[in-house]
C-alpha positions in Angstrom: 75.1 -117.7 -92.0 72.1 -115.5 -92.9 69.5 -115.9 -95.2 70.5 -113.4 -97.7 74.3 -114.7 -97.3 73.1 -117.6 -98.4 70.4 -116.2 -101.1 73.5 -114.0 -102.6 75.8 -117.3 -103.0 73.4 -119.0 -104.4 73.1 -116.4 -106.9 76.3 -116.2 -107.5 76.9 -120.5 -108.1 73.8 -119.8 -110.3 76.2 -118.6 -112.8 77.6 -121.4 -115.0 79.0 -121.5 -118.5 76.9 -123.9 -120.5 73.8 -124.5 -117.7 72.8 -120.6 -118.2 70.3 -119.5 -115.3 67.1 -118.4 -116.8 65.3 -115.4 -115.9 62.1 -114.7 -116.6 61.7 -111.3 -115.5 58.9 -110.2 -113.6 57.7 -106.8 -112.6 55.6 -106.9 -109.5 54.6 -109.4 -106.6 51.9 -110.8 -108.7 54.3 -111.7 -111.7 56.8 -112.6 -108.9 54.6 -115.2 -107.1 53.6 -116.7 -110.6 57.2 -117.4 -111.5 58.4 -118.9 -108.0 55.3 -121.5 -108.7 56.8 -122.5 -112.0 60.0 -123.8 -110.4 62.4 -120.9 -110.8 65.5 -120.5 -108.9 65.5 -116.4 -109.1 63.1 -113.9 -109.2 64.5 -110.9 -111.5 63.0 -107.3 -112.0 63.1 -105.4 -115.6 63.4 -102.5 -115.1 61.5 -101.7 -118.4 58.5 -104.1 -117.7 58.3 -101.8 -113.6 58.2 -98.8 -115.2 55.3 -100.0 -117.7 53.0 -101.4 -115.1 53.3 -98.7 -113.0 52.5 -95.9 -115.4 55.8 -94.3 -116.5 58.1 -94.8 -118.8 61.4 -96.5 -118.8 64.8 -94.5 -117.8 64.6 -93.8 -113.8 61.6 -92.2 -113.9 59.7 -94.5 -111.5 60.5 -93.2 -107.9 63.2 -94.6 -106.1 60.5 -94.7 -103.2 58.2 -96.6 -105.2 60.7 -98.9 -106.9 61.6 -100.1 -102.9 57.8 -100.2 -102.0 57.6 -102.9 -104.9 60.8 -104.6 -104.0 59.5 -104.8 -100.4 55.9 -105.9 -101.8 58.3 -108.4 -104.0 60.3 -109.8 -101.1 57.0 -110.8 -99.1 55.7 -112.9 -101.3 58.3 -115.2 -102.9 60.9 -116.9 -100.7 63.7 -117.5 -103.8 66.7 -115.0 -104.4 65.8 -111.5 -105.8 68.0 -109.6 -108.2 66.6 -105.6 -109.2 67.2 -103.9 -112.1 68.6 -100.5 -111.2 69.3 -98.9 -114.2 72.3 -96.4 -113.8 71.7 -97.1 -109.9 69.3 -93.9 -109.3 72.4 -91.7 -108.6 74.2 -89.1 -110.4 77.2 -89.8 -108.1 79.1 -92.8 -107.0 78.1 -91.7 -103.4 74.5 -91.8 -104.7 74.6 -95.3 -106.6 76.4 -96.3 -102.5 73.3 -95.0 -101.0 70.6 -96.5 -103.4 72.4 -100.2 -103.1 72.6 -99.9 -99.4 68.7 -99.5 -99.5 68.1 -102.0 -101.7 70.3 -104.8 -100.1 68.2 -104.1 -96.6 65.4 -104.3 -98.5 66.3 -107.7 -99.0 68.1 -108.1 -102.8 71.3 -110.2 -103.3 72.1 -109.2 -107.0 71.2 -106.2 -109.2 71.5 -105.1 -112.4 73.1 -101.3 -112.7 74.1 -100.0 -116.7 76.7 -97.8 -118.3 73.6 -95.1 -120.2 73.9 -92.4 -119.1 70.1 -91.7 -118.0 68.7 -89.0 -121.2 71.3 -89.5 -123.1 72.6 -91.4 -126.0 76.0 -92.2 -124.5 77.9 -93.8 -122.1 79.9 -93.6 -118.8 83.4 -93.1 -119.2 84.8 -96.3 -118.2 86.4 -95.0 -115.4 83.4 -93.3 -114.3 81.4 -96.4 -114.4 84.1 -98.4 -112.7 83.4 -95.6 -109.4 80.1 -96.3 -109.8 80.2 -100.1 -109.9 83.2 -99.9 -106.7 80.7 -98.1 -105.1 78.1 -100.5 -105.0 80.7 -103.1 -104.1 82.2 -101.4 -101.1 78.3 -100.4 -99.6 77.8 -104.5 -100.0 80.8 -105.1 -98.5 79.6 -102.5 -95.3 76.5 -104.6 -95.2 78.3 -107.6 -95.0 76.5 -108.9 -98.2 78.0 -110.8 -101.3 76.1 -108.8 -103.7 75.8 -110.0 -107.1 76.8 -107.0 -109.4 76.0 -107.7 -113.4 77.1 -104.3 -115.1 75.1 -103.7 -117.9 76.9 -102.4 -121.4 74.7 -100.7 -123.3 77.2 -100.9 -126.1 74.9 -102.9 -128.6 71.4 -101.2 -127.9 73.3 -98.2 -129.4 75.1 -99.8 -132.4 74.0 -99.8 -135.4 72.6 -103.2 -136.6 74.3 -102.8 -139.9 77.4 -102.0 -138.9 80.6 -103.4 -140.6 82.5 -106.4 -140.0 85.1 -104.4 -138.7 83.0 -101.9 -136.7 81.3 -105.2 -135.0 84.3 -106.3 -134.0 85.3 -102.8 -132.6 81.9 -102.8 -130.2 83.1 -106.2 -129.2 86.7 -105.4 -128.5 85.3 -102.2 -126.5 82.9 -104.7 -124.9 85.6 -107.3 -123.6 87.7 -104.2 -122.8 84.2 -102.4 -120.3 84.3 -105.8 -119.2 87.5 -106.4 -118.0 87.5 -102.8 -116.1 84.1 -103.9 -114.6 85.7 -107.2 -113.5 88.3 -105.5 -111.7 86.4 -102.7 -110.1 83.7 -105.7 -108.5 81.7 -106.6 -111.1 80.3 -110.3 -111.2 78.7 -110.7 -114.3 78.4 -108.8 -117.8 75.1 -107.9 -119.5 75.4 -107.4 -123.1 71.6 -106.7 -124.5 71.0 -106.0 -128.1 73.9 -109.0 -128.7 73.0 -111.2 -130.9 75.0 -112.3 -133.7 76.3 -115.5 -132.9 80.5 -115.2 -133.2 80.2 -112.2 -131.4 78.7 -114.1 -128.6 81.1 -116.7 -128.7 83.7 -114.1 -128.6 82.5 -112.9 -125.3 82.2 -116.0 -123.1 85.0 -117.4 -124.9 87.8 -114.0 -123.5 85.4 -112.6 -121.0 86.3 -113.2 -117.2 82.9 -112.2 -116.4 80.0 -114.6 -116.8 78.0 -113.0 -120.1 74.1 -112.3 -119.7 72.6 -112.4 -123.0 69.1 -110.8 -123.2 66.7 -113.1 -125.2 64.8 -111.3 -128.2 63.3 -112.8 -131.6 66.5 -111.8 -133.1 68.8 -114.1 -130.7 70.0 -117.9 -131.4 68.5 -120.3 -129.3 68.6 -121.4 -125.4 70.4 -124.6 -126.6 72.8 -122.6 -128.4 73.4 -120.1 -126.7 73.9 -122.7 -123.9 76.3 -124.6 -125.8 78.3 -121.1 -126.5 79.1 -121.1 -122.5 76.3 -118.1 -122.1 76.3 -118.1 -118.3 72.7 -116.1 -118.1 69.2 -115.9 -120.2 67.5 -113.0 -119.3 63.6 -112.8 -121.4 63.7 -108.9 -120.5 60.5 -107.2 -121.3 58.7 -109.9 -123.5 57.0 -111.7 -120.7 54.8 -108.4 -119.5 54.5 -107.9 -123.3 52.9 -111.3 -123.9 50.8 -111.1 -120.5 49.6 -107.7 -122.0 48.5 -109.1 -125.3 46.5 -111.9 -123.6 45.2 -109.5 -121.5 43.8 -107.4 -124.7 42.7 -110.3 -126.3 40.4 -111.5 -123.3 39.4 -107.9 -123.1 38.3 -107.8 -126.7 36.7 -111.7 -127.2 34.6 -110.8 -123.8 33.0 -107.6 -125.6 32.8 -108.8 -128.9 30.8 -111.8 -127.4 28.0 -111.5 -129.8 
């Protein structure tokens, strides 16, 4: 069995309910190499956190060239399982999505993450759309001989609003379980849900998902405990780490030229 066979199961066992996998997501080989030395089991891209440190902003506009240059750069220096953020998988067609995975997987990835926004706009795939776009990405895996960890991204609660009603809250979650379930079926492994964070609603989801749920952690979300104890499967930190490495980086700047 190859490497990367054994790198994608081992992402995929990763996955429990209760014992979440933690992801601390980094953004090039530098912030890789830092995370493998702290005793992580996966290395993760954000795709937010990428675009940032490389001088564009987030929504596919970094390159798709320069996105594999940093996954390559990525892959030679850390030796644990590495999962990309592809954000609507840099193709407006299911045949694109096919030929961006098949890159990335030879580039050496065993999971990504690939979303439901539609890139510039406030909406969504259809779900039947994103379903072709998600079997796509299964089926070039499947050429490559790959068990490629798929989590489909819903972008569901990023557009909600946070006051919604009781009732409207529960419709977002019943179209969540609903995106899920089509996801599932069309080769999905996992289900991100960020901008979730009230608790019953997360409860809901691991509790009638048959996906393991990905909840992204803000200053707005419960706990690791508790969302551990709600059967959360993965803990993704999302863009907060560069965010804090930035902020210590401003604050040595300013302390060294304020040294007087």
């Amino acid at each position: 069995m190859s490497t990367q066979i054994q790198q994608a199961q081992q992402l995929h066992d990763l996955h429990v309910k209760g014992n979440p996998l933690i992801l601390v997501n980094i953004w090039d080989a530098g912030s890789a190499a830092v995370i493998e030395r702290t005793g992580a089991k996966v290395i993760a891209t954000g795709s937010w956190s990428v675009a940032t440190a490389h001088g564009y902003e987030d929504g596919q506009a970094v390159p798709f060239a320069q996105v594999m240059a940093n996954l390559k750069q990525i892959k030679d220096n850390v030796q644990l399982p590495i999962t990309i953020d592809i954000e609507s998988g840099y193709g407006d067609t299911p045949e694109h999505v096919s030929q961006s995975v098949q890159m990335i997987i030879e580039a050496g990835a065993v999971g990504i993450n690939i979303e439901d926004q539609i890139i510039g706009e406030q909406r969504l795939y259809a779900v039947e759309e994103q379903c072709a776009r998600i079997v796509a990405a299964r089926q070039a895996a499947d050429q490559l001989g790959i068990p490629l960890f798929i989590n489909a991204r819903t972008d569901i609660f990023l557009q909600a609003d946070p006051l919604s009603s009781v009732s409207m809250q529960k419709e977002h979650i019943e179209h969540a379980l609903m995106r899920a379930t089509a996801y599932a079926n069309a080769g999905a492994n996992g289900f991100f849900v960020p901008g979730l964070s009230d608790p019953s609603s997360i409860q809901m989801l691991c509790t009638h998902s048959s996906l393991p749920i990905n909840i992204m952690l803000t200053t707005d979300t419960p706990s690791l405990k508790e969302l551990s104890s709600w059967g959360v499967s993965r803990i993704s930190y999302g863009p907060s780490p560069y965010q804090q490495v930035m902020h210590t980086l401003q604050k040595i700047g300013q302390d060294a030229l304020s040294y007087e």
